[in-house]
C-alpha positions, 0 to 999 in steps of 0.5 A, spaced: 056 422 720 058 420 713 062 412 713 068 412 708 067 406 702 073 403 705 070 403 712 071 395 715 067 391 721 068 385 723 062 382 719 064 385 712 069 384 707 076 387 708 076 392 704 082 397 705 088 397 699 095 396 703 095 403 703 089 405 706 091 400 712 097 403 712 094 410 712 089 408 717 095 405 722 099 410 722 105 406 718 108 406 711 105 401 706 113 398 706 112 396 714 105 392 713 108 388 707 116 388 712 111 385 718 107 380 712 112 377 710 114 376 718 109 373 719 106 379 724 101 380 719 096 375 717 096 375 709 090 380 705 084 376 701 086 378 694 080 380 689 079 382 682 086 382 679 090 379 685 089 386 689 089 385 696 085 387 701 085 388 708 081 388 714 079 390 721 083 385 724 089 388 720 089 396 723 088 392 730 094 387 729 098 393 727 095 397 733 098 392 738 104 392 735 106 399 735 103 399 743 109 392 744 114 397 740 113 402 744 115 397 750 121 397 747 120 390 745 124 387 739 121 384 733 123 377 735 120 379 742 113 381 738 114 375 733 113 371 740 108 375 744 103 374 736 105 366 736 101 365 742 095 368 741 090 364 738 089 365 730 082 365 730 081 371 734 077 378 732 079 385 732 076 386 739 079 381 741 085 385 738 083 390 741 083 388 749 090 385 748 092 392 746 089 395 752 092 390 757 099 392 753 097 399 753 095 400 761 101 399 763 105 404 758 107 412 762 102 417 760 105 421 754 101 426 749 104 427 742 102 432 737 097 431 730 096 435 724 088 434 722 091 431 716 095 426 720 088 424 724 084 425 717 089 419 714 088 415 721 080 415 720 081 413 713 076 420 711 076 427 713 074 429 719 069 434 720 068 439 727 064 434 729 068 429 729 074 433 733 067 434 739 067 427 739 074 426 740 076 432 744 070 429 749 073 422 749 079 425 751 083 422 745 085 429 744 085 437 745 085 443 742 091 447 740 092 455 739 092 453 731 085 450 730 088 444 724 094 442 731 091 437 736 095 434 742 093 427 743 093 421 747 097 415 742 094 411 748 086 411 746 087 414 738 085 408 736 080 407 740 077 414 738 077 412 731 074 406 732 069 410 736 067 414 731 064 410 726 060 406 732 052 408 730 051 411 737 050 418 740 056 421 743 052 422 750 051 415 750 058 414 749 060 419 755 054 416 759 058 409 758 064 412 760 062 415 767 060 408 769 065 405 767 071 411 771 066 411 777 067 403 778 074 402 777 075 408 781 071 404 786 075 399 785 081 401 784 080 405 792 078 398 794 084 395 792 090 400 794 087 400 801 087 392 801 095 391 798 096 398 803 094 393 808 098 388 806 105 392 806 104 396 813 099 391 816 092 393 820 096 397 825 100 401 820 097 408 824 102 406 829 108 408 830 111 400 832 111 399 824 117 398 818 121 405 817 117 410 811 124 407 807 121 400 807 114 403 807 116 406 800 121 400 797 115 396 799 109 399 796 114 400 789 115 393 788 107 390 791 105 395 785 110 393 780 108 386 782 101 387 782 099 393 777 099 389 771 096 382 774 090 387 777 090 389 770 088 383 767 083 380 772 079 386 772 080 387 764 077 379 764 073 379 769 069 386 766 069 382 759 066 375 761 062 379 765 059 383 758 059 376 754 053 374 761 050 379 759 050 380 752 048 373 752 042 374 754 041 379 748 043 373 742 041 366 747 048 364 745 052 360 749 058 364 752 064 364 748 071 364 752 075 369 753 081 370 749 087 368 753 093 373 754 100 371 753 106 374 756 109 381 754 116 380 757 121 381 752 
């Protein structure tokens, strides 16, 4: 699979002008230098003839904030949110703020032309990098071959993705570990918080009313989802850090902390 000249990792050069990050974000050059001159953005690394370039921490900032946008947050409330995050952070780190945002967003699809996901890649897309996405479930097919529905919550995840060197079967196999065990655990903690709300003998009939029952079980999830959310995020990615330690012989690094989403 080609790489773009313009392609970025966390260990090389920012190489992308303002308008490929623009481009690769999905936003108008005059938006990345409006959140710059903000302060939501940190500032490019100027090469030859003062030009400025951009890198992955950039595409995964702007990422993050269109998911708060999509929230509802205000600019003032996004400018918050970014101040408390700590300035050295990476854009995987980025990247699992976002998730964290993300996770507790509706489900929503939208449609893309192939030249808007082309634009978003930073290359043109082959058919095998349609496949790739289609089976990660990033988009799916339409009756018009160059229409595609998305999911705007894993695009750009999907991208990302793209340029990883590892085999698509690879990639699927991960991702059927990781739906079996938080489907597991998913299970297991309903039926702990269901608990909680009817009581060990909830099959009887001496319980609260299928009314209270329900109002119950509203606010435990809107309490809990996004706690729930977090500690499983976390605690996955220390987890990872343990075992990737083993690889590196490196002490473990701390998790990056995560602020409050409230407006």
């Amino acid at each position: 699979m080609a790489t773009p000249d313009t392609a970025t990792t966390d260990t090389e050069e920012p190489t992308l002008t303002v308008d490929e990050l623009a481009a690769r974000a999905g936003v108008t050059v005059r938006t990345v230098r409006f959140y710059g001159t903000r302060g939501l953005l940190p500032p490019p690394v100027l090469g030859p003839r003062r030009v400025g370039h951009y890198g992955p921490e950039h595409l995964s900032r702007l990422a993050l904030i269109e998911e708060l946008q999509h929230h509802g947050l205000t600019l003032s409330a996004i400018e918050r949110y970014l101040r408390q995050l700590p300035p050295d952070l990476s854009a995987d780190d980025l990247a699992i703020h976002r998730a964290l945002v993300a996770s507790w967003a509706p489900d929503a699809s939208e449609e893309a032309s192939r030249e808007q996901l082309a634009r978003r890649a930073g290359r043109p897309l082959s058919e095998e990098d349609i496949d790739r996405l289609a089976a990660l479930n990033v988009l799916e097919r339409t009756d018009d071959p160059d229409i595609f529905r998305i999911d705007p919550g894993v695009l750009h995840l999907g991208m990302r993705l793209l340029e990883v060197p590892i085999a698509l079967e690879t990639i699927l196999a991960a991702h059927t570990v990781v739906l079996e065990h938080t489907r597991s655990a998913a299970r297991e903690l309903s039926r702990l918080f269901r608990d909680e709300v009817w009581g060990p003998d909830h099959e009887g009939g001496s319980g609260p009313s299928g009314a209270e029952r329900m109002k119950a079980k509203k606010s435990l999830s809107a309490h809990m989802q996004p706690l729930v959310v977090q500690a499983l995020v976390i605690a996955f990615q220390r987890s990872m850090k343990s075992e990737l330690r083993g690889w590196y012989g490196q002490d473990e690094p701390q998790a990056p902390s995560v602020p409050d989403v409230s407006p």
